[in-house]
Backbone bond lengths (Angstrom), bond angles and torsions (degrees), N, CA, C in turn:
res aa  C-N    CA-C-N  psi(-1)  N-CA   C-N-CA  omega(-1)  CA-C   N-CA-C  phi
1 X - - - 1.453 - - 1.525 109.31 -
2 X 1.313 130.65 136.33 0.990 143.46 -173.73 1.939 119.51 -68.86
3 X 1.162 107.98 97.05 1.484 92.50 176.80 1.551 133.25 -44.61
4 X 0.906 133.17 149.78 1.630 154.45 -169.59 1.260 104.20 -96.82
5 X 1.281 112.95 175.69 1.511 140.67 161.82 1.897 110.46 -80.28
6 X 1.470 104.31 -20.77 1.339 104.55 177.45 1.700 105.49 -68.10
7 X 0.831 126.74 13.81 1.690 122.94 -170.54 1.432 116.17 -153.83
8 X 1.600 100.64 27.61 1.729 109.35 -164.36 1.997 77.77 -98.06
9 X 1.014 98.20 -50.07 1.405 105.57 -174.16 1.515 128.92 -99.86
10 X 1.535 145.21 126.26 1.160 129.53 -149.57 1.625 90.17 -82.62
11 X 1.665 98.41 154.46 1.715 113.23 -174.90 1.093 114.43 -141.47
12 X 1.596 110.61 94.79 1.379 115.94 -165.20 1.306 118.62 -113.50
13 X 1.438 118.92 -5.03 1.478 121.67 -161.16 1.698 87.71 -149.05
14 X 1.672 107.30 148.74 1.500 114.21 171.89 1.328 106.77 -68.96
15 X 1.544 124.25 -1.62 1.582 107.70 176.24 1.626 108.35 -91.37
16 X 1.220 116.02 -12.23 1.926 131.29 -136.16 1.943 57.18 -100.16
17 X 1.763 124.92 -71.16 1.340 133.32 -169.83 1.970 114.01 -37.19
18 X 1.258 94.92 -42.85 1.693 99.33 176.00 1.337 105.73 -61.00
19 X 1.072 106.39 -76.86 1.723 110.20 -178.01 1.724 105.84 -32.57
20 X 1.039 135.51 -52.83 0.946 118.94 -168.28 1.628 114.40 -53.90
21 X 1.362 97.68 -61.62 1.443 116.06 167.76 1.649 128.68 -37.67
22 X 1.188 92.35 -44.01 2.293 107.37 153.41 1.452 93.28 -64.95
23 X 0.537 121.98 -62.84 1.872 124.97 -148.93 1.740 93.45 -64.75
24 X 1.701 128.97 -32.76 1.244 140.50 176.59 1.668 94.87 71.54
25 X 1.683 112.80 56.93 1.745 103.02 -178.96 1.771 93.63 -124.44
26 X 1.661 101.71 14.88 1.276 113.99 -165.96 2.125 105.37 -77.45
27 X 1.138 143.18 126.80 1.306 116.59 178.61 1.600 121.28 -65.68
28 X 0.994 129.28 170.27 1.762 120.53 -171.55 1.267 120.33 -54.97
29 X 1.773 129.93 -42.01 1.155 111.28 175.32 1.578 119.64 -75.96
30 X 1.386 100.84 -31.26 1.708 103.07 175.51 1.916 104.13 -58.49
31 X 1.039 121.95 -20.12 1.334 106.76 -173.62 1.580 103.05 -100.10
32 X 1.404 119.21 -5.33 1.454 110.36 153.09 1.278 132.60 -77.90
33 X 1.264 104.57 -27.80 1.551 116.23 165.36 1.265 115.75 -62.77
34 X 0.997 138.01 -48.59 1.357 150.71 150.88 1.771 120.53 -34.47
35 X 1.440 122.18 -43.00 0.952 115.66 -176.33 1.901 97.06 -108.32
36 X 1.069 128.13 24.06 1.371 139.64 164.14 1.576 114.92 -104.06
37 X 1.314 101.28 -21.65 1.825 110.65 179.49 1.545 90.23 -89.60
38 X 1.386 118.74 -40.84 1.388 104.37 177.96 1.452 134.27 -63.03
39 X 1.186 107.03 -32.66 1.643 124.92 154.28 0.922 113.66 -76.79
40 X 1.288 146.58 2.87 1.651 135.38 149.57 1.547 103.52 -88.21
41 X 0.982 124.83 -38.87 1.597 126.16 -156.21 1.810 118.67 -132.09
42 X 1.427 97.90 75.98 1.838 75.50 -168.43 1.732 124.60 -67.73
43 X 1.305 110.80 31.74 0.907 99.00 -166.90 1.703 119.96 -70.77
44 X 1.061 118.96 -22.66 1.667 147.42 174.17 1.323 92.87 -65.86
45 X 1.633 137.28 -74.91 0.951 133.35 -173.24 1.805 115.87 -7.82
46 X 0.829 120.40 -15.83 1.640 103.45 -166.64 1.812 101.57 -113.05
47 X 1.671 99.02 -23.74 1.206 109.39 175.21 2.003 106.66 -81.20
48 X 1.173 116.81 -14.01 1.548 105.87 -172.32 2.089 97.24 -101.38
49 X 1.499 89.53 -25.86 1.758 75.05 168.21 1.661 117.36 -94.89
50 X 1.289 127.26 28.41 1.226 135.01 158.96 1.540 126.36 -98.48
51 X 1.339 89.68 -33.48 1.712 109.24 165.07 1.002 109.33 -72.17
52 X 2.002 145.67 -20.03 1.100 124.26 -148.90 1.322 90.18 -127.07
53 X 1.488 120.49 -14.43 1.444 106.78 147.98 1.378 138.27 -123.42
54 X 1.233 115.05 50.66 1.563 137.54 129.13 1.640 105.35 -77.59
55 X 1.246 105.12 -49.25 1.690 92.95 171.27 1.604 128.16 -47.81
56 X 1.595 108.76 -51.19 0.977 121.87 156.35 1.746 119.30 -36.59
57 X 1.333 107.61 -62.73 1.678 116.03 -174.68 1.538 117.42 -48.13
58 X 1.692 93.74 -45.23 1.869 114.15 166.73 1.338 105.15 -47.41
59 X 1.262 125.26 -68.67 1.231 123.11 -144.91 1.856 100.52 -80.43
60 X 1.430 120.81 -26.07 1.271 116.72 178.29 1.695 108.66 -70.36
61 X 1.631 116.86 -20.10 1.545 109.99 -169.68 1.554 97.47 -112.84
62 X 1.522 107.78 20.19 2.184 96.11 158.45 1.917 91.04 -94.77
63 X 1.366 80.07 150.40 1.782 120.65 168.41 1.714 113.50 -40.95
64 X 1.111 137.07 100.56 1.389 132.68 179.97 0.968 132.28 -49.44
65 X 1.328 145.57 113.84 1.570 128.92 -158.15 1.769 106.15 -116.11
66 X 1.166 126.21 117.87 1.540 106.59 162.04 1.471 135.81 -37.87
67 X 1.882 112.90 130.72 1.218 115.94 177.52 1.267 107.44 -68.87
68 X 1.406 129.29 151.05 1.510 131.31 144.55 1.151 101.31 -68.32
69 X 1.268 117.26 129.35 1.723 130.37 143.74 1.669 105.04 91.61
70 X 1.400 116.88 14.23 1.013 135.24 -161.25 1.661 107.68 -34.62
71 X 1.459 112.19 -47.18 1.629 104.17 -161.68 1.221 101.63 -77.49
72 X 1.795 131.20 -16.04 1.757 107.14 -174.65 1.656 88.06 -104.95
73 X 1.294 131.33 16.11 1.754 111.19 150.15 1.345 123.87 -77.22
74 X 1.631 97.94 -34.00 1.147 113.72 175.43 1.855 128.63 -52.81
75 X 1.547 86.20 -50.15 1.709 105.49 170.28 1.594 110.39 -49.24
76 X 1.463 108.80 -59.57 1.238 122.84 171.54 1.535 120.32 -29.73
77 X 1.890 108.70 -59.51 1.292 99.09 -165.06 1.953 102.77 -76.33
78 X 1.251 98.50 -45.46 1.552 98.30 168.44 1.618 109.65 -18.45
79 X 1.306 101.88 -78.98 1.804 118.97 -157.92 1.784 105.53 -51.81
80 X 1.469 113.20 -30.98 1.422 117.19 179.35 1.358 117.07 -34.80
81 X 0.980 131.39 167.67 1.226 136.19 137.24 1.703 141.16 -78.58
82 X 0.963 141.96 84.60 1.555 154.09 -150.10 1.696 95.17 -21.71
83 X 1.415 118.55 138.76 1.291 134.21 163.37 1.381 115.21 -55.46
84 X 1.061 135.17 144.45 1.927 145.48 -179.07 1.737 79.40 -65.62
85 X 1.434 109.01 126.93 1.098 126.24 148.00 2.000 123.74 -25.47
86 X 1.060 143.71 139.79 1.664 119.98 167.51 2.034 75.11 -139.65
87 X 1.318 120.54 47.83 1.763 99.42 162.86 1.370 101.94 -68.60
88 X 1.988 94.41 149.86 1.853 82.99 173.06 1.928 88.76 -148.97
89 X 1.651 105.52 22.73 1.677 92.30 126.56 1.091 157.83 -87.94
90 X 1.026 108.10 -32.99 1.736 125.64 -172.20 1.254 100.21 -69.74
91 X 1.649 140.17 -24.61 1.630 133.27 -150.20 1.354 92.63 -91.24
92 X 0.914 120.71 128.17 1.918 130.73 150.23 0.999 96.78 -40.62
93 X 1.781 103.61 135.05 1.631 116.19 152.78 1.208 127.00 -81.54
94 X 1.770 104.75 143.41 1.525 116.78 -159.20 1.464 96.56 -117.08
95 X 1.324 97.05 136.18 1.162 120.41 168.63 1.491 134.93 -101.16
96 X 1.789 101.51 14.43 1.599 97.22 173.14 1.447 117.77 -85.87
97 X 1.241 133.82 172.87 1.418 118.61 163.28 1.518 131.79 -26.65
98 X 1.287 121.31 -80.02 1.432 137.76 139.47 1.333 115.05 -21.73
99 X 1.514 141.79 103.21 1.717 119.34 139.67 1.147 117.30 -89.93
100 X 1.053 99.82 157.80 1.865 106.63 174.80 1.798 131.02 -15.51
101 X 1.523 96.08 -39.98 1.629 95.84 -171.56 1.363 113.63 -82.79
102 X 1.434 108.72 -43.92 1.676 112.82 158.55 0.970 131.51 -24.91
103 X 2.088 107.67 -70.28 0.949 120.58 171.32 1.401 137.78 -43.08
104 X 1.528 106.84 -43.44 1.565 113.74 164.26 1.602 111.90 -66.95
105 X 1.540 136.05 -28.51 1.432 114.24 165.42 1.791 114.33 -67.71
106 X 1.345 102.35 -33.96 2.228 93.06 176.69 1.257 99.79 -50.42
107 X 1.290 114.79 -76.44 1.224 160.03 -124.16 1.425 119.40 52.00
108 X 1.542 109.41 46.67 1.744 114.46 176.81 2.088 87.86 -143.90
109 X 1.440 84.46 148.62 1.522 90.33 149.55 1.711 149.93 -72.01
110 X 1.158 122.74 178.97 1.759 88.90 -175.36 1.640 85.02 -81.96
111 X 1.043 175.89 -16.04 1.727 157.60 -174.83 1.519 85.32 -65.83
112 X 0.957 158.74 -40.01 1.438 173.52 -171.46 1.854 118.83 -63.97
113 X 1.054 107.13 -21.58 1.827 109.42 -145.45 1.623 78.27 -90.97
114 X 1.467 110.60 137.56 1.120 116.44 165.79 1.430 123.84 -77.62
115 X 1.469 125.12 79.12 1.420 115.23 -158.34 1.601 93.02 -75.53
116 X 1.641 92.20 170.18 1.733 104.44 -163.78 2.025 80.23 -136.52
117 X 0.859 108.67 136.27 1.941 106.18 160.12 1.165 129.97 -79.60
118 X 1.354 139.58 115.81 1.240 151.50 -160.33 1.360 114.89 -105.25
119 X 1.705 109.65 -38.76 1.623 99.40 -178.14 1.498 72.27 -166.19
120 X 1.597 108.64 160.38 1.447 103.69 148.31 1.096 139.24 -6.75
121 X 1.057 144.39 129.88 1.642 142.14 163.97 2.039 102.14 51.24
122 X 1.173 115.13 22.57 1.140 93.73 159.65 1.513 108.02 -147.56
123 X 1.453 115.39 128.41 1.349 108.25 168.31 1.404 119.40 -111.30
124 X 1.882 119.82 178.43 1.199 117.69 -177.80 1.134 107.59 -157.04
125 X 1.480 127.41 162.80 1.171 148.87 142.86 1.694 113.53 -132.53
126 X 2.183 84.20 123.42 1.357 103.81 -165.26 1.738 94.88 -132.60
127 X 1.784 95.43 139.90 1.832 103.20 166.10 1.629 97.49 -120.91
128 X 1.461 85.61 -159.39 1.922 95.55 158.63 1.805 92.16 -134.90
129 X 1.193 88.24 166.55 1.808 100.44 163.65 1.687 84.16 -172.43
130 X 1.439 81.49 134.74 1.973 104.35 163.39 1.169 122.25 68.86
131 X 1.722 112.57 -0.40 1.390 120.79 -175.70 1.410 110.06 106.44
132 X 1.647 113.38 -2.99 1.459 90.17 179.51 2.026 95.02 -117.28
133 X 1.435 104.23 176.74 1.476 111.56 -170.97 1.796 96.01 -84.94
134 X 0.638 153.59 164.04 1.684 171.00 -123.50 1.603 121.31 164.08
135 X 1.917 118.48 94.84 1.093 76.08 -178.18 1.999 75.27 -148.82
136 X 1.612 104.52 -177.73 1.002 101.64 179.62 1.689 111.70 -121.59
137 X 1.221 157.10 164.57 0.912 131.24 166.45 1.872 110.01 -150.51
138 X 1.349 106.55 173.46 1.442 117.75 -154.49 1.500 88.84 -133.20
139 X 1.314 118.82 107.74 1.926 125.55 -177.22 1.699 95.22 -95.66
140 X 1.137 137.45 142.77 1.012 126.55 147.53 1.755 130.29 -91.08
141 X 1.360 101.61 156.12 1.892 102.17 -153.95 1.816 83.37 -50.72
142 X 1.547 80.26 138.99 1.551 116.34 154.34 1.763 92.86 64.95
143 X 1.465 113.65 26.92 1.539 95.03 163.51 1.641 114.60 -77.18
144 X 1.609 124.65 153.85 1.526 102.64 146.46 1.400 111.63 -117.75
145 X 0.925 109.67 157.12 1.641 140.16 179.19 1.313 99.90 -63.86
146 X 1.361 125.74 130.91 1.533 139.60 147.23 1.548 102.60 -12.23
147 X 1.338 130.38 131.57 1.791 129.62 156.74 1.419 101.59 -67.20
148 X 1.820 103.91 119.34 1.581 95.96 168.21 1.452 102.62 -148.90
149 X 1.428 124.26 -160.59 1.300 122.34 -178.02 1.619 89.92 -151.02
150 X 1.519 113.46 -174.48 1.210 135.37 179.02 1.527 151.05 -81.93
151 X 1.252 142.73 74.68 1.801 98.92 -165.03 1.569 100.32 -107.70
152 X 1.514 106.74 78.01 1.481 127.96 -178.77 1.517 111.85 167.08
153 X 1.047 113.38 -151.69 1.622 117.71 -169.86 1.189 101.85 -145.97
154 X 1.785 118.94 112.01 1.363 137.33 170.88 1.785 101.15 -86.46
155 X 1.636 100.33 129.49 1.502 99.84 152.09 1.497 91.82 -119.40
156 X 1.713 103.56 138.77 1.849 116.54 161.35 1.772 105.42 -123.92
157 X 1.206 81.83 101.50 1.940 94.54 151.19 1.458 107.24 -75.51
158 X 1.971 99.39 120.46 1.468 96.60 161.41 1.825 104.21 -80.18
159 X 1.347 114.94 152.29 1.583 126.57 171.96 1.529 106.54 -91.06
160 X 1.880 100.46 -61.20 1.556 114.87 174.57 1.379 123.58 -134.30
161 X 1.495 114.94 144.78 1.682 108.71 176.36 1.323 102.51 96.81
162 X 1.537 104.00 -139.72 1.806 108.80 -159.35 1.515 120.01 -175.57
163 X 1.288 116.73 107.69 1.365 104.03 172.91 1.793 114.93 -112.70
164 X 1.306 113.43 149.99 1.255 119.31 -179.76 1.685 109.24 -117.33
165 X 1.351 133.83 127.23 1.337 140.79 140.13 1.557 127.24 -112.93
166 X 1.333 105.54 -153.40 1.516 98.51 -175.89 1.281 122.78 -68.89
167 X 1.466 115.77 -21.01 1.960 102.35 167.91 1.365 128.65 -72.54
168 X 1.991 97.77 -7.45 1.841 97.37 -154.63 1.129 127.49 132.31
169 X 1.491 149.78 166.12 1.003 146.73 -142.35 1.635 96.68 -117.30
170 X 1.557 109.75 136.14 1.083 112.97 153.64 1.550 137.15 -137.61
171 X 1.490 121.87 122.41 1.527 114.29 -155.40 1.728 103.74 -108.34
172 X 0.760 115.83 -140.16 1.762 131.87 -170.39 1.596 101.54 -72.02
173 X 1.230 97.76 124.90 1.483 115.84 -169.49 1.461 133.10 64.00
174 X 1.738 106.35 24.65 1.357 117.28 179.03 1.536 105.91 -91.87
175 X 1.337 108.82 170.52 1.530 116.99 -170.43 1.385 97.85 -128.81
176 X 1.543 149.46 101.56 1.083 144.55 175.86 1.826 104.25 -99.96
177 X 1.853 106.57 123.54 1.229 90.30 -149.40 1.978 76.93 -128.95
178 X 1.481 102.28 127.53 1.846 113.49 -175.25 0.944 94.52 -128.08
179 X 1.737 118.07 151.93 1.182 145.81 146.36 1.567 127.36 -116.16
180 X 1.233 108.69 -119.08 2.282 98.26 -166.79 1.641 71.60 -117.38
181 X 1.602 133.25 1.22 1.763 113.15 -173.69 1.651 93.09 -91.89
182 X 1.608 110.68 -20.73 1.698 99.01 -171.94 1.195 106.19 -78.18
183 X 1.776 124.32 -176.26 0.845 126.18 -145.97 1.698 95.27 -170.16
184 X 1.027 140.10 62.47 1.745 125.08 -142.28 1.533 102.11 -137.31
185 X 1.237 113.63 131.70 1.886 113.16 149.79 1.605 102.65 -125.30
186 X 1.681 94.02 122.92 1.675 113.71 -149.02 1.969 73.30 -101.11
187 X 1.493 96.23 142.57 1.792 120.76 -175.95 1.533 106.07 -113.00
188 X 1.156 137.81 86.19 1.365 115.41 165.90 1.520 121.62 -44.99
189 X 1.458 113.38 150.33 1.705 116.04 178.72 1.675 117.33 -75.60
190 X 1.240 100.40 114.81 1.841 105.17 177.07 1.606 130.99 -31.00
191 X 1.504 108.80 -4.91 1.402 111.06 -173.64 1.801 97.59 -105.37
192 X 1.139 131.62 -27.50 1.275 114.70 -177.75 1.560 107.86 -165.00
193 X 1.783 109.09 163.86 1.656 98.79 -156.26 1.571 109.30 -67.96
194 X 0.899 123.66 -160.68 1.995 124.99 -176.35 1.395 82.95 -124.42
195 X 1.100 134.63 152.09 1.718 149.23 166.05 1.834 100.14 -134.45
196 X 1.170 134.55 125.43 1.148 150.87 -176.20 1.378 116.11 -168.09
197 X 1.797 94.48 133.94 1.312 119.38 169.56 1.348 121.85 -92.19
198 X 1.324 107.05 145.07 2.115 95.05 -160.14 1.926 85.19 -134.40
199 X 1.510 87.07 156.05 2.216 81.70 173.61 1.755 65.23 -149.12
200 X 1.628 93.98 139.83 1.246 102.07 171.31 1.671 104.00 -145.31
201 X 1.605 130.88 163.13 1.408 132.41 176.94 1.343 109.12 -131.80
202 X 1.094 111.11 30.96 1.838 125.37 159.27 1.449 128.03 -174.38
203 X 1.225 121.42 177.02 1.585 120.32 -176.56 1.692 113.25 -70.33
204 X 0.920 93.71 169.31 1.555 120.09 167.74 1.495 109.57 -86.63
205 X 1.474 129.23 159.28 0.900 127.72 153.08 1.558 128.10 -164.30
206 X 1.552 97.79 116.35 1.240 99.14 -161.57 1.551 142.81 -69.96
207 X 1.715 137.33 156.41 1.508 121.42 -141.81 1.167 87.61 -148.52
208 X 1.382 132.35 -156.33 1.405 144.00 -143.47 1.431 114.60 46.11
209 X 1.571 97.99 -170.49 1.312 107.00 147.62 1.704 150.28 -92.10
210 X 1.241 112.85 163.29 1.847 107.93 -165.40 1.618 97.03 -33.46
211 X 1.558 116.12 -68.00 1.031 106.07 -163.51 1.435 141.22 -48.72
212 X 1.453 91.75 -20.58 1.270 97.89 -173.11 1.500 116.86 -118.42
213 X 1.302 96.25 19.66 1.841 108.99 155.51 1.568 108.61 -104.12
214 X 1.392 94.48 -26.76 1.857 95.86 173.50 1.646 109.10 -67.07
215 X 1.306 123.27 -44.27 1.264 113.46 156.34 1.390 138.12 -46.61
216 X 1.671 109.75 -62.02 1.308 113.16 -173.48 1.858 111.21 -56.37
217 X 1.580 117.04 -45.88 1.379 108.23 167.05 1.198 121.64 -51.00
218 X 1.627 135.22 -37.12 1.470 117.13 178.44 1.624 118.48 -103.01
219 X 1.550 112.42 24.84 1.116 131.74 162.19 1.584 106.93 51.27
């Protein structure tokens, strides 16, 4: 699989993750994930419009340079047609499975997702786009996940529910963000299934011991 821009730069924190996403060095599904956590959770919101105008401030205090050919670029951008909006302050946060930005990459709801079975108690639907893996998945309560680690960089948006491993719990509108330093077997919470969207730009690879990969695969 082709490496990304998600791994040009180390990404260790959802703020280190924003910036990228301001900066737009994020690849397309990682920057939906990103602007789907933002519509679940505004809590960032105040942190991604602070970043975007210092960007702004930057770009007003570089040196002006003359365009070549300036008046038929100009014509050009005029004559366009306006870009699809991507604001992701102003929108109320949603709290259904699905938010808006997701939804517009399926274009189905989760009653919709063609799950496929992967192991016991966990299903999925997975593509690629842009080089990275894309997938969504359905944990059932109190499954755990195989112990594995990284050789790439997983982001998982939870949608619904809750999974807990060794860093901590994460529920609806969390960003659990691994590389080859994590080390994790992610637990969904016993009261209801986990639904999560994952964009990843490398494999998995799995750790513990026999026994307890012989378990976690037959759940």
């Amino acid at each position: 699989m082709a490496k990304t821009d998600m791994v040009h730069e180390q990404i260790e924190t959802i703020d280190a993750l924003i910036a990228h996403y301001v900066a737009g060095s994020l690849p397309g599904p990682a920057r939906v994930l990103v602007r789907s956590h933002l519509q679940m959770k505004p809590d960032n919101r105040s942190l991604v419009s602070s970043l975007e105008l210092l960007a702004g401030e930057a770009l007003e205090s570089t040196s002006q340079a003359a365009i070549a050919d300036r008046d038929r670029r100009l014509a050009a951008i005029f004559s366009s047609a306006p870009p699809a909006s991507e604001s992701h302050v102003s929108k109320p946060p949603v709290r259904a499975p699905f938010p808006p930005a997701l939804r517009d990459l399926l274009g189905f709801e989760v009653e919709d997702v063609p799950w496929r079975r992967r192991l016991p108690g966990l299903r999925e639907y997975s593509f690629e786009m842009e080089g990275c893996e894309v997938s969504l998945m359905w944990i059932r309560p109190g499954r755990a996940l195989p112990a594995h680690t990284h050789k790439g960089m997983e982001l998982i948006l939870i949608l619904d529910g809750a999974f807990n491993d060794e860093r901590g719990h994460f529920g609806p509108g969390d960003i659990s963000i691994a590389d080859e330093t994590v080390e994790h077997r992610p637990v969904a919470e016993k009261d209801r299934p986990c639904i999560a969207f994952a964009v990843s730009d490398g494999p998995v690879k799995l750790t513990g011991s026999l026994r307890q990969m012989i378990g976690d695969l037959i759940g």
